[in-house]
NUKOL-207607 format. One record per atom (N, C-alpha, C, O): x, y, z; chain; residue in three letters. Coordinates in steps of 0.02 Angstrom, whole numbers, plus 32768, in hexadecimal, padded with zeros to 4 digits. Example, Ala and Ser with C-alpha at 12.3 -4.5 7.8 and 13.67 -1.06 7.14 Angstrom:
BEGIN
+------+------+------+-----+------+
|    u |    v |    w | mol | type |
+------+------+------+-----+------+
| 8294 | 7EE4 | 8186 |   A |  ala |
| 8267 | 7F1F | 8186 |   A |  ala |
| 8294 | 7F5B | 8186 |   A |  ala |
| 82C8 | 7F5A | 81A7 |   A |  ala |
| 8282 | 7F90 | 8162 |   A |  ser |
| 82AC | 7FCB | 8165 |   A |  ser |
| 8285 | 8002 | 818A |   A |  ser |
| 829E | 8039 | 8192 |   A |  ser |
+------+------+------+-----+------+
END
This chain:
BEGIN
+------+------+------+-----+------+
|    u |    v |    w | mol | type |
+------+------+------+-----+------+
| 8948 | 7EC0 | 7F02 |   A |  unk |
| 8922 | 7EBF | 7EC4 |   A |  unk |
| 88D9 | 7ED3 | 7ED3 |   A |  unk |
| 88B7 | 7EB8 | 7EFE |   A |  unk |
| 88C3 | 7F07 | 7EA9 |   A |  unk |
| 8876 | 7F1D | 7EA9 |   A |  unk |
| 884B | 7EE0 | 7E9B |   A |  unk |
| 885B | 7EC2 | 7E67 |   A |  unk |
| 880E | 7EC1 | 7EC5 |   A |  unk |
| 87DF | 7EB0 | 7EB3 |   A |  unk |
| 87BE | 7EB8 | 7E80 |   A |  unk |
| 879F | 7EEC | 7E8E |   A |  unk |
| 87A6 | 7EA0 | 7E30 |   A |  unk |
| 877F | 7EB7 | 7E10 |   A |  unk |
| 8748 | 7EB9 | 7E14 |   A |  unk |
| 8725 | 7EEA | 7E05 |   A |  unk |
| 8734 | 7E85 | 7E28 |   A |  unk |
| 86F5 | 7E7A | 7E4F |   A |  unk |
| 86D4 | 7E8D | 7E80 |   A |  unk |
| 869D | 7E77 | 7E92 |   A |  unk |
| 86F9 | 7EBE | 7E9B |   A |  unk |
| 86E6 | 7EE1 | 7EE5 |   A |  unk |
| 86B4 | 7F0E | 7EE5 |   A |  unk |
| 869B | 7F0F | 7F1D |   A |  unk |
| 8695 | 7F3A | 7EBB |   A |  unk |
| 8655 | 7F69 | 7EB0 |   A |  unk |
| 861A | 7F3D | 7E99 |   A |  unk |
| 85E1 | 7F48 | 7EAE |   A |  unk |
| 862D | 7EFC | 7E62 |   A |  unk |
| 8602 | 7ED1 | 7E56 |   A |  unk |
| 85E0 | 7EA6 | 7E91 |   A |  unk |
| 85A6 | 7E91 | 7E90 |   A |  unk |
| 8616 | 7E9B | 7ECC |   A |  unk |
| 8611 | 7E76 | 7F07 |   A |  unk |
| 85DC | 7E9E | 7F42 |   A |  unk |
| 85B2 | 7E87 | 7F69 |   A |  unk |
| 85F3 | 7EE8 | 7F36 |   A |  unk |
| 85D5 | 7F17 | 7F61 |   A |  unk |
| 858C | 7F20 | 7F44 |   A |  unk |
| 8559 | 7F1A | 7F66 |   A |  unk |
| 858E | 7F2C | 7F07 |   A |  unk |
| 8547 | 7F4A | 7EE4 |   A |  unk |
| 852A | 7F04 | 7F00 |   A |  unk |
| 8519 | 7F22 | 7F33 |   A |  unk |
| 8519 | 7ED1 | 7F09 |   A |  unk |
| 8502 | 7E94 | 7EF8 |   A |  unk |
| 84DD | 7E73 | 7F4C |   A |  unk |
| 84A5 | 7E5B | 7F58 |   A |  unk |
| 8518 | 7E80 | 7F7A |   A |  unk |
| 8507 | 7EA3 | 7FA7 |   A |  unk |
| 84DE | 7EDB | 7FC8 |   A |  unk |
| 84C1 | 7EDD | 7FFE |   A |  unk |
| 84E3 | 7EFF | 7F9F |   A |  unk |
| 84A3 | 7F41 | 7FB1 |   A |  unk |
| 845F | 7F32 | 7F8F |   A |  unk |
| 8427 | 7F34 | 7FA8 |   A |  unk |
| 8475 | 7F20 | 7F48 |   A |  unk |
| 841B | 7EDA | 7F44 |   A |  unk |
| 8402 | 7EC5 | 7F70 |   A |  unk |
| 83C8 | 7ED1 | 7F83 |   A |  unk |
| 8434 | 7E96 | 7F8F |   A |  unk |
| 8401 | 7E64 | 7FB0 |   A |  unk |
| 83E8 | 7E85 | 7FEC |   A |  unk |
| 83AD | 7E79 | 7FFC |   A |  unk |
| 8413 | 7EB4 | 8017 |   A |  unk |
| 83F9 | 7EDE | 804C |   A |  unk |
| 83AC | 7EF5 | 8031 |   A |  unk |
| 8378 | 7EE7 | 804E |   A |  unk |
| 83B3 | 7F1F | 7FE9 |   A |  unk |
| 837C | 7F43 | 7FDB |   A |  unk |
| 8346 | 7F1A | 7FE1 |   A |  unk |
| 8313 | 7F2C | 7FFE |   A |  unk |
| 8350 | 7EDB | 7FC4 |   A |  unk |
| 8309 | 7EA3 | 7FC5 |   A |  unk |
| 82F9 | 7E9C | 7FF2 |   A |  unk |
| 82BD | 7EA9 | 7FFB |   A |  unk |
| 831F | 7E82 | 802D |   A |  unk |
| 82FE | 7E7B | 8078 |   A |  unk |
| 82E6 | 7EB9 | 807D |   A |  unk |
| 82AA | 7EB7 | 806F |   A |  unk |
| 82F7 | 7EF3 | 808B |   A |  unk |
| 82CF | 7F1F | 809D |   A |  unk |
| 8285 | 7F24 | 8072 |   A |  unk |
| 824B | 7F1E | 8088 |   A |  unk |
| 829D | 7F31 | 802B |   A |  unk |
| 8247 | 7F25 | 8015 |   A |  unk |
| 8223 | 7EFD | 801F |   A |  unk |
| 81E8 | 7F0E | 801D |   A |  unk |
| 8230 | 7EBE | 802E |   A |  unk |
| 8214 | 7E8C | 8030 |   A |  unk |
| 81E3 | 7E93 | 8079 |   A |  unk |
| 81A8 | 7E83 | 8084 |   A |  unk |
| 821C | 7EB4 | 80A5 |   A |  unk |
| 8207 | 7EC2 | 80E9 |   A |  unk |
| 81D3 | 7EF4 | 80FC |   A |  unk |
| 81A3 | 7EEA | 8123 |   A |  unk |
| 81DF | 7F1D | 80E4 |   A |  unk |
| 819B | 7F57 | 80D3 |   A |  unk |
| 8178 | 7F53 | 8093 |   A |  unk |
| 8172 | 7F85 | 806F |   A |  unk |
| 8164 | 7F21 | 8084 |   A |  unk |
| 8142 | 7F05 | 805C |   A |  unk |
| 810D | 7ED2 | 808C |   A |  unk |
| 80D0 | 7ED3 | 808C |   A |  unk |
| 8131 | 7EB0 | 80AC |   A |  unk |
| 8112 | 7E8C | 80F8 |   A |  unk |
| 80E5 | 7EB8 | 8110 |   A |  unk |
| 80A7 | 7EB9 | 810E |   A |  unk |
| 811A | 7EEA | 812F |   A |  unk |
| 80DF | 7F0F | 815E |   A |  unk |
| 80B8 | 7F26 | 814C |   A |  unk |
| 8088 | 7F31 | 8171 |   A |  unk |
| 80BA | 7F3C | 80FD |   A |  unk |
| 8071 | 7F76 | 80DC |   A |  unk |
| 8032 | 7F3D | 80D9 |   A |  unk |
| 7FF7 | 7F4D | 80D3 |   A |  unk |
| 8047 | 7F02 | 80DD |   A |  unk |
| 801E | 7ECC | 80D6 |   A |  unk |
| 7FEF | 7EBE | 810F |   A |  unk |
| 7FB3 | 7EB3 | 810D |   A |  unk |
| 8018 | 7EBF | 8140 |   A |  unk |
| 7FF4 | 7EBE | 8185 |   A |  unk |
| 7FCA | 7F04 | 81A8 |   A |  unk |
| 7FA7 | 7F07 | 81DB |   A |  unk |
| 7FDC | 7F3A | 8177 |   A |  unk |
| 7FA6 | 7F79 | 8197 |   A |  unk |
| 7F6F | 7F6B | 8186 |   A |  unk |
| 7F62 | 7F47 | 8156 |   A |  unk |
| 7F34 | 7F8F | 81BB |   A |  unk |
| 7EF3 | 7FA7 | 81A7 |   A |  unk |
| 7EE4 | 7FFA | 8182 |   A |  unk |
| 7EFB | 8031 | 8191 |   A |  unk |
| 7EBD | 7FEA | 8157 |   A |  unk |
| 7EA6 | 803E | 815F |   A |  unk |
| 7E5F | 803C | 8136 |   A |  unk |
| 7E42 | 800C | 811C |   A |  unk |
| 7E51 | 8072 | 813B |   A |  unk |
| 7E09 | 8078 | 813F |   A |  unk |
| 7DE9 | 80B5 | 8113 |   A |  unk |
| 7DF1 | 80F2 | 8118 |   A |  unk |
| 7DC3 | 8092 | 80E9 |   A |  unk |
| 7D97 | 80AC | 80CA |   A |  unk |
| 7D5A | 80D5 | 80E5 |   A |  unk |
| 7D31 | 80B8 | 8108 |   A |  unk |
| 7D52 | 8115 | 80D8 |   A |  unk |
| 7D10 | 8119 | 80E5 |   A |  unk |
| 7CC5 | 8150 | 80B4 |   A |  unk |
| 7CCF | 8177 | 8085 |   A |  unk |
| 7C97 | 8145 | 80CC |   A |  unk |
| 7C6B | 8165 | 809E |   A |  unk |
| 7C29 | 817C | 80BA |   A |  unk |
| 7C10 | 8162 | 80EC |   A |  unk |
| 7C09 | 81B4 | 8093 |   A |  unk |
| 7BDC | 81BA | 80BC |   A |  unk |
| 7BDD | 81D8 | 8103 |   A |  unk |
| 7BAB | 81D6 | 8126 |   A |  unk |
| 7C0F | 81F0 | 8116 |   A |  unk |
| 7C17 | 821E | 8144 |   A |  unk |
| 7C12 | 81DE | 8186 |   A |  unk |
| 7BEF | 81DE | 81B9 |   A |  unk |
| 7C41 | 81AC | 816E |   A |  unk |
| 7C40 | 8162 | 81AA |   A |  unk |
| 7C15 | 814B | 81A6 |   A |  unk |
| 7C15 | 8122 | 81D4 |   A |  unk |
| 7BD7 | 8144 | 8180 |   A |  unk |
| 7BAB | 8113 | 816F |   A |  unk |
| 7BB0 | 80CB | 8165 |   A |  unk |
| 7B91 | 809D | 8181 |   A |  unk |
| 7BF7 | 80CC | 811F |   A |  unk |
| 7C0A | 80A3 | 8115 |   A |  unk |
| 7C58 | 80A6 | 813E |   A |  unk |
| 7C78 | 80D9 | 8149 |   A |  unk |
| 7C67 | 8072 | 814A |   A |  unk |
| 7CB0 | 8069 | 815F |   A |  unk |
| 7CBF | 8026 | 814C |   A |  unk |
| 7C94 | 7FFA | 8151 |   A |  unk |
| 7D16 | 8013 | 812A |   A |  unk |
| 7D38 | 7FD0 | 8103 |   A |  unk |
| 7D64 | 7FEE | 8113 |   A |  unk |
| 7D74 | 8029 | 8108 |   A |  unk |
| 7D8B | 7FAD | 8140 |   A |  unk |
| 7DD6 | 7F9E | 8152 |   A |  unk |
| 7DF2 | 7F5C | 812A |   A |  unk |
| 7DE1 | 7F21 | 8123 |   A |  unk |
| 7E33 | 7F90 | 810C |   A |  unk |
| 7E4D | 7F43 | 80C9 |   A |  unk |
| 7E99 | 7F4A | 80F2 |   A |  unk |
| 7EA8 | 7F79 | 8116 |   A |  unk |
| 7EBB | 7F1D | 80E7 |   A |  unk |
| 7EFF | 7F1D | 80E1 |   A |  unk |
| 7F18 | 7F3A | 80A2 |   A |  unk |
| 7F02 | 7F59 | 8071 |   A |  unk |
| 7F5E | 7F1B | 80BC |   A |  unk |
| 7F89 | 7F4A | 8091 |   A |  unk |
| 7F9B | 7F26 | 803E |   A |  unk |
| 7FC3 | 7F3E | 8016 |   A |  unk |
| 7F7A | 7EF4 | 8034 |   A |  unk |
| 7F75 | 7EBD | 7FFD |   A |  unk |
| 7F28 | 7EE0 | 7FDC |   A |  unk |
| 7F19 | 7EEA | 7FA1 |   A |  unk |
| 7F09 | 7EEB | 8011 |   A |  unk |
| 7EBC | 7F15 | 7FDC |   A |  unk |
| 7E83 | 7EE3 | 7FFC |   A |  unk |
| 7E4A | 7EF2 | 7FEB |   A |  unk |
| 7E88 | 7EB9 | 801B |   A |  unk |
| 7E55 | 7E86 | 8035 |   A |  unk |
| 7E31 | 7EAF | 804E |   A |  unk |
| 7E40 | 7EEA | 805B |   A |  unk |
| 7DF7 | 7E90 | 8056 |   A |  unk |
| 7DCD | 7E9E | 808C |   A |  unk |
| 7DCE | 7E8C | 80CC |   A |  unk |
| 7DC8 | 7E51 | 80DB |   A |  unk |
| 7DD4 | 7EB3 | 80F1 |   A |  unk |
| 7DCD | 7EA0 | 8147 |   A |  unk |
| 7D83 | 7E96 | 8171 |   A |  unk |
| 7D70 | 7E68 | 8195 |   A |  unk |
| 7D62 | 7ED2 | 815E |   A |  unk |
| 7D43 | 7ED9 | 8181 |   A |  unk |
| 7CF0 | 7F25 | 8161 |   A |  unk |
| 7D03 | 7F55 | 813F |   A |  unk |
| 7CC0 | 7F22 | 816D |   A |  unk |
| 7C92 | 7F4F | 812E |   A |  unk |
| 7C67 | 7F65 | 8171 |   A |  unk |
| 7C59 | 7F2F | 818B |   A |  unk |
| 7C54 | 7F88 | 818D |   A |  unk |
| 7C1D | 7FAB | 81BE |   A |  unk |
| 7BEF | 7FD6 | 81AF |   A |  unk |
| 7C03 | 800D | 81C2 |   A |  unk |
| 7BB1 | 7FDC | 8193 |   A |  unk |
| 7B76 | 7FFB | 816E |   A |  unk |
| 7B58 | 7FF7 | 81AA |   A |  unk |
| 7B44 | 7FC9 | 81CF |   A |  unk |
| 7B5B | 8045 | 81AC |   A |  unk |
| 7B0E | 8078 | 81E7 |   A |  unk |
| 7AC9 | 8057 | 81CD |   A |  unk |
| 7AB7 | 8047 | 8194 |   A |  unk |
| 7AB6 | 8055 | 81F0 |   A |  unk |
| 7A6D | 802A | 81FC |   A |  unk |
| 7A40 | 807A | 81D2 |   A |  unk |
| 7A13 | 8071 | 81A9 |   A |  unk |
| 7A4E | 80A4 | 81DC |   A |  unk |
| 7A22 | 80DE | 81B6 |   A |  unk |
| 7A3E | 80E2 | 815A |   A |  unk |
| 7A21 | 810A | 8134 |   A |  unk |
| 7A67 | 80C2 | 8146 |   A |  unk |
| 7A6C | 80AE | 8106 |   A |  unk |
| 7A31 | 8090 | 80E2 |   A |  unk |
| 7A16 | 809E | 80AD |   A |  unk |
| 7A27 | 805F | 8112 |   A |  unk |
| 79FA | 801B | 80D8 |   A |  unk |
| 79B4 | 803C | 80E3 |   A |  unk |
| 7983 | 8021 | 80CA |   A |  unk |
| 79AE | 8073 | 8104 |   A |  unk |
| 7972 | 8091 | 80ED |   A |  unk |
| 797B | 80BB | 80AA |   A |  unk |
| 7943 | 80CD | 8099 |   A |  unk |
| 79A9 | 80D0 | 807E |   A |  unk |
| 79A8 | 80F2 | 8064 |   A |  unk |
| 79B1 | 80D1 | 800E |   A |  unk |
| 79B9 | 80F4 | 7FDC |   A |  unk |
| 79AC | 808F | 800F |   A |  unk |
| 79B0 | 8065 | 7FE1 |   A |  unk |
| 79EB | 8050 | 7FC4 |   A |  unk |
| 7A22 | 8069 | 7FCE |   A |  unk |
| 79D8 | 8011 | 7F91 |   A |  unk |
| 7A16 | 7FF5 | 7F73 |   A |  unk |
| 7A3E | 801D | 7F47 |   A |  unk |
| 7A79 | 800C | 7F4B |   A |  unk |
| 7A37 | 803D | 7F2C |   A |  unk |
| 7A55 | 8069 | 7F01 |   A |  unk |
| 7A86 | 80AC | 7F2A |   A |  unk |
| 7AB1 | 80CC | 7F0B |   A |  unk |
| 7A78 | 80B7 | 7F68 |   A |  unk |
| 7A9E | 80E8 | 7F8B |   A |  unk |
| 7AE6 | 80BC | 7FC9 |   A |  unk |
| 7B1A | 80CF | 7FE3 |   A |  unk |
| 7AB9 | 8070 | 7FC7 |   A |  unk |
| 7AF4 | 805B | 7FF8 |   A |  unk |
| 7B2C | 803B | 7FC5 |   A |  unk |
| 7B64 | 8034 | 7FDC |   A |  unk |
| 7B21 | 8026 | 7F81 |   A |  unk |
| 7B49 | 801E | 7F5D |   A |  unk |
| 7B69 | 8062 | 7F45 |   A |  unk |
| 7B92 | 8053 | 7F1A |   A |  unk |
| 7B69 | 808A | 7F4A |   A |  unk |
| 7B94 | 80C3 | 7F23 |   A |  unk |
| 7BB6 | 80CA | 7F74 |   A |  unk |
| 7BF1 | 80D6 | 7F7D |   A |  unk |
| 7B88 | 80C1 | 7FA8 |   A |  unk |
| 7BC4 | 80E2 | 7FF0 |   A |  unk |
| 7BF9 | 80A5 | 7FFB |   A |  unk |
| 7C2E | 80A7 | 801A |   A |  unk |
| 7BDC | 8074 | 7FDB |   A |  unk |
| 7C15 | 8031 | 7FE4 |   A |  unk |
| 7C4E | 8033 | 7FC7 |   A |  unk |
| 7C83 | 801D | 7FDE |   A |  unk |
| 7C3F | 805B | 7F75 |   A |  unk |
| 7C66 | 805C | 7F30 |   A |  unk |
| 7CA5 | 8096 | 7F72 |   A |  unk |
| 7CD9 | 8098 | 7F93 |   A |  unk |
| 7C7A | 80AE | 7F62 |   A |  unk |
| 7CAC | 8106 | 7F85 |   A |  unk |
| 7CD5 | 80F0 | 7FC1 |   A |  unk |
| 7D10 | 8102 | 7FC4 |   A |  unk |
| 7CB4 | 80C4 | 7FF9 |   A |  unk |
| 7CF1 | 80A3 | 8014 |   A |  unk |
| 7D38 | 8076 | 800C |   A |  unk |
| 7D72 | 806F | 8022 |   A |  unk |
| 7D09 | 805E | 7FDF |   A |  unk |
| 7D4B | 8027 | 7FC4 |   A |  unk |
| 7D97 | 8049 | 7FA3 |   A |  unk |
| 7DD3 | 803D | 7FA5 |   A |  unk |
| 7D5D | 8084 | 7F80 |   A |  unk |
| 7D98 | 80B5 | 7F5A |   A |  unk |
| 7DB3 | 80D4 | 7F8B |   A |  unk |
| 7DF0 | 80CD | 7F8A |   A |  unk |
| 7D9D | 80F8 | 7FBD |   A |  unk |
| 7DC9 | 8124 | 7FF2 |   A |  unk |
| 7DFF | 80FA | 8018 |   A |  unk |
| 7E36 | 8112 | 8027 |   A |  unk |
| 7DE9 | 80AA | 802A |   A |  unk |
| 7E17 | 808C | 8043 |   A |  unk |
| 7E47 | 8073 | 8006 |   A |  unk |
| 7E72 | 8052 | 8023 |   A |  unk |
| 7E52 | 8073 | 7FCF |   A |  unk |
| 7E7A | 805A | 7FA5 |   A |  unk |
| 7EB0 | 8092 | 7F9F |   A |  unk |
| 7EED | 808C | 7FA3 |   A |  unk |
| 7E83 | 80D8 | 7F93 |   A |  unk |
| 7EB5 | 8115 | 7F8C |   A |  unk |
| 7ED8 | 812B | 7FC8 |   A |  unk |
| 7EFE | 815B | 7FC3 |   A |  unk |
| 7ED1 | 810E | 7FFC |   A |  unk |
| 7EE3 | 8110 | 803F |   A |  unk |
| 7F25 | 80CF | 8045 |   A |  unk |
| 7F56 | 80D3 | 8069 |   A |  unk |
| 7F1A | 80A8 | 8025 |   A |  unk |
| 7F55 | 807C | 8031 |   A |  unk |
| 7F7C | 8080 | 7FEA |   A |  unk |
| 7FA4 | 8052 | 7FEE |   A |  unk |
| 7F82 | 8095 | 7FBD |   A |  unk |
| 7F99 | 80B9 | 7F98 |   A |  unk |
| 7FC7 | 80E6 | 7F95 |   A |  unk |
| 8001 | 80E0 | 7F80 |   A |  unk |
| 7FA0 | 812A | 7FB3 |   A |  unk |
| 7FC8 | 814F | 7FF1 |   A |  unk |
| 8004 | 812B | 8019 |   A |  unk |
| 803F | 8135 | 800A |   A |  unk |
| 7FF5 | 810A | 8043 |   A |  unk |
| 8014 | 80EF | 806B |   A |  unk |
| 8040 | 80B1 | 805A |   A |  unk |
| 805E | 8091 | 8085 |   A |  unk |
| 8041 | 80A3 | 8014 |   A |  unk |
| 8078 | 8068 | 8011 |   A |  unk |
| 80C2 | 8099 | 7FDE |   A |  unk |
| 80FE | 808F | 7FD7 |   A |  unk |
| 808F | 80D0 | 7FC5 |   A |  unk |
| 80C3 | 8103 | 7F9C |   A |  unk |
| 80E8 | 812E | 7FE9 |   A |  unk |
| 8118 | 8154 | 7FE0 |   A |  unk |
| 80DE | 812A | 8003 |   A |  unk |
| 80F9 | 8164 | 804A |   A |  unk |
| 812C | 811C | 805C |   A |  unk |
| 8169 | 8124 | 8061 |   A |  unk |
| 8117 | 80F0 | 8061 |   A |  unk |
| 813B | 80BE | 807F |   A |  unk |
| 8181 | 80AD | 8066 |   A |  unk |
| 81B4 | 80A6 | 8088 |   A |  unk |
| 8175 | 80A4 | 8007 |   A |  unk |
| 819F | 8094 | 7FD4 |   A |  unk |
| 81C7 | 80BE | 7FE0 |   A |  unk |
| 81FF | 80A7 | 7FE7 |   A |  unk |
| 81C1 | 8103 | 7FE8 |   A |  unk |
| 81D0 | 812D | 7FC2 |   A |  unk |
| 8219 | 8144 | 7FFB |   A |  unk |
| 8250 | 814E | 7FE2 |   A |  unk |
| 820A | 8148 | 804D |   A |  unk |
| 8227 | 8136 | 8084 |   A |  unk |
| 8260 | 8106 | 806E |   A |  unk |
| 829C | 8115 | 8071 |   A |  unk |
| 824E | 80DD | 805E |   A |  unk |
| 827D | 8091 | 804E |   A |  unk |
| 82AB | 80B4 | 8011 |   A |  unk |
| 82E4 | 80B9 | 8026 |   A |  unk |
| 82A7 | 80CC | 7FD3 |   A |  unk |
| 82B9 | 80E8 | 7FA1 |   A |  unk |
| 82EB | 8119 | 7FA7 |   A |  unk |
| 8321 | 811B | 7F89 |   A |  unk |
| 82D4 | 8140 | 7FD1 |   A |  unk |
| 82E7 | 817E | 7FE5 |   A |  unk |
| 8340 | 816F | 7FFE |   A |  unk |
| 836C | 8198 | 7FF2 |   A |  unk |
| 834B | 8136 | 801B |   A |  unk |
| 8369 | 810D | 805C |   A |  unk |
| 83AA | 80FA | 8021 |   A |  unk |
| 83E6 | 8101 | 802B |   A |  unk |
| 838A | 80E1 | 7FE3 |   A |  unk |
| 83C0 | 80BF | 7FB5 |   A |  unk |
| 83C5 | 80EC | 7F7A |   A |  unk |
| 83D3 | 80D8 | 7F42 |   A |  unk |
| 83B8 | 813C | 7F8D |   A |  unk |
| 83DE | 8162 | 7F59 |   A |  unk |
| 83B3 | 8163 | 7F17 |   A |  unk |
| 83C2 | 818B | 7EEA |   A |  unk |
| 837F | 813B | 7F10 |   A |  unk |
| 8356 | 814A | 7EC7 |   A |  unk |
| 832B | 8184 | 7EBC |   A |  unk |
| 8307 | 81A2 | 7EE2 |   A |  unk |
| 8335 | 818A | 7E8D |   A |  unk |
| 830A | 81CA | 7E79 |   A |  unk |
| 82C0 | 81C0 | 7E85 |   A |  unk |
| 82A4 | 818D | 7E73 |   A |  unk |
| 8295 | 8206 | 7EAF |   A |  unk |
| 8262 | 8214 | 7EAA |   A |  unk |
| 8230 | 81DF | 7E7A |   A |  unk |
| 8241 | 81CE | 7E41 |   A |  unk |
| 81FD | 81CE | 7E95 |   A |  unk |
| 81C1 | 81B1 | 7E60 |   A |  unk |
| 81E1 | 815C | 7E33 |   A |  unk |
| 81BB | 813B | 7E0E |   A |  unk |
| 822A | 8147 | 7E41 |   A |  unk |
| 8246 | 8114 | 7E2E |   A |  unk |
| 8224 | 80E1 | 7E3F |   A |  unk |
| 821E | 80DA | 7E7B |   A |  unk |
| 8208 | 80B5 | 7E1B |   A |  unk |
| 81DE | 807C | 7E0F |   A |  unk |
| 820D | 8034 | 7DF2 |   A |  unk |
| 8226 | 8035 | 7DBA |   A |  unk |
| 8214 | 8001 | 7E18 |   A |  unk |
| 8238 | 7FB5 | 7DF3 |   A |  unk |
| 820B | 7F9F | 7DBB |   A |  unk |
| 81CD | 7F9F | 7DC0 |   A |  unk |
| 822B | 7F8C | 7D86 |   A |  unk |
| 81F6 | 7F5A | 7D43 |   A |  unk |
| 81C7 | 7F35 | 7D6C |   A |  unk |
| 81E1 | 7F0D | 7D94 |   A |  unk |
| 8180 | 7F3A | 7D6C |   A |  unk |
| 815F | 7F1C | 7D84 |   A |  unk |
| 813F | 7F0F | 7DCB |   A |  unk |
| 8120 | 7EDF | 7DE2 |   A |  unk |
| 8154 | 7F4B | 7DE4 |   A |  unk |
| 8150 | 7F5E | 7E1C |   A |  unk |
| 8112 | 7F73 | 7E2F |   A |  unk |
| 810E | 7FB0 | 7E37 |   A |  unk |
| 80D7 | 7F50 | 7E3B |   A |  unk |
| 8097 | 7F58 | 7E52 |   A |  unk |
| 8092 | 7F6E | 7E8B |   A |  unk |
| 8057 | 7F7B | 7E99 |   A |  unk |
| 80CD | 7F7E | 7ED0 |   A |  unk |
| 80BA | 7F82 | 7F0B |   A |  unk |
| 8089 | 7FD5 | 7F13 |   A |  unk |
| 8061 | 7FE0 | 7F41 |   A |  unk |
| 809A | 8002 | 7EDE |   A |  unk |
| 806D | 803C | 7EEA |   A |  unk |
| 801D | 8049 | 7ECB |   A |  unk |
| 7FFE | 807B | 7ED9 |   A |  unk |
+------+------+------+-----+------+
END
């Protein structure tokens, strides 16, 4: 006798695989560094892969140039490191995606990881 349940059993199965894996490279994008920078390395910000802050290093020839220029090289870092892990959590997903057959650019309801 055919199982009826047997594709329901399998699909259900390949869920839960899929979750560990996202879940799992979801981990690791968490634990990278990467790095913002501005100002031609003036400014440099290392965030993880959550968006924190790690770490902010301002060239000592900045704060001669006033408040208004180290805030825009700060702004511009923060953004290069955001579009940088951005980058890098869509390359990541997308790896993982690729793996379970979904179409190109496929996004879960609520799926903030990109």
């Amino acid at each position: 006798m055919v199982n009826p349940f047997g594709n329901i059993t399998n699909l259900m199965k390949q869920a839960k695989e899929m979750q560990s894996k996202m879940k799992k490279t979801q981990e690791q994008l968490a634990v990278e560094e990467i790095e913002g920078v501005a100002g031609a390395g003036m400014v440099n910000l290392v965030i993880n892969g959550n968006g924190e802050a790690l770490r902010l290093e301002i060239d000592d020839s900045v704060l001669q140039e006033g408040k208004q220029v180290l805030q825009g090289l700060i702004l511009a870092a923060v953004n290069d490191a955001n579009t940088k892990r951005d980058v890098r959590k869509k390359e990541a997903m997308s790896g993982f995606m690729s793996g379970m057959g979904l179409p190109e650019g496929f996004e879960f309801p609520g799926d903030d990881t990109a």
